[in-house]
N, C-alpha and C positions, 0 to 999 in steps of 0.2 A: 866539069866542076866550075860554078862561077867563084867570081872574086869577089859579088856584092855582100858578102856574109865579112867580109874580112874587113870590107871598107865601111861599112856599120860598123865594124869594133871598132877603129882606129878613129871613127868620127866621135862611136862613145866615150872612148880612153881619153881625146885630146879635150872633149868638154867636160871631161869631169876633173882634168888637169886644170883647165883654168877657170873653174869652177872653185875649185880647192883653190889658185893663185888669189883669186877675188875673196874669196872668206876668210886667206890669211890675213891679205891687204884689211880688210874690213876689223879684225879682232883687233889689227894694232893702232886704225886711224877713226873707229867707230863713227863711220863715216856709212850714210844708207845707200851713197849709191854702191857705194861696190857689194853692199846685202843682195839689193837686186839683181845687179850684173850675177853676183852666185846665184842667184835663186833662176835665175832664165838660162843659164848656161847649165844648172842642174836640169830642170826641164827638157833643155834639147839633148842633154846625155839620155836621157832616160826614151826620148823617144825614140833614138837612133837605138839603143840597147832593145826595146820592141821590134825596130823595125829588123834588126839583126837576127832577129829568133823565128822569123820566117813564118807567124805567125798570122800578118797580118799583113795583106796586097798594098804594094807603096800607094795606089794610086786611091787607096781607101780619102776619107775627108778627113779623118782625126789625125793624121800625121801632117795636115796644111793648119791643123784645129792648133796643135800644139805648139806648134813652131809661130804663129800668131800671138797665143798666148806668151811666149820668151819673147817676141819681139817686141808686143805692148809693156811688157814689165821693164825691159831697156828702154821704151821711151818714156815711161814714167820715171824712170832712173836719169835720166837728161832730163825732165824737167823741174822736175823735187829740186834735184842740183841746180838747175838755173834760178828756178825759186828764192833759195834761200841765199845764192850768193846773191838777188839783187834787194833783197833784205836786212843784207848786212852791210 
């Protein structure tokens, strides 16, 4: 029995834990970066939650595709934020 089915969950559970920390942060300081910080840590939960269902060979493209996509939305998340604090 492997353990990689288990460590998908655990990698799913913890990004959707601070996934959920960032949307709280976000509801009480309405502030966009930490939207995005949620919205790229939802994305890489969801991809580790596919990759866990053993449906789909890790070494496929769309699981390099996806985690690309979370990483660009954090660095749009760092610059929006550098943005507008040198706006201010």
């Amino acid at each position: 029995m492997s353990i990689l089915p288990y460590m998908h969950g655990a990698l799913t559970a913890l990004c959707l834990v601070v996934a959920l920390f960032f949307l709280r942060l976000w509801r009480r300081a309405h502030d966009r970066f930490y939207l995005y910080f949620s919205i790229a840590f939802g994305v890489m939960a969801t991809q580790w939650a596919v990759l866990g269902s053993n449906q789909v060979p890790e070494h496929a493209v769309w699981p390099y595709m996806t985690r690309l996509v979370a990483f660009l939305v954090i660095i749009v998340a760092i610059v929006d934020k550098n943005r507008r604090a040198a706006r201010s």
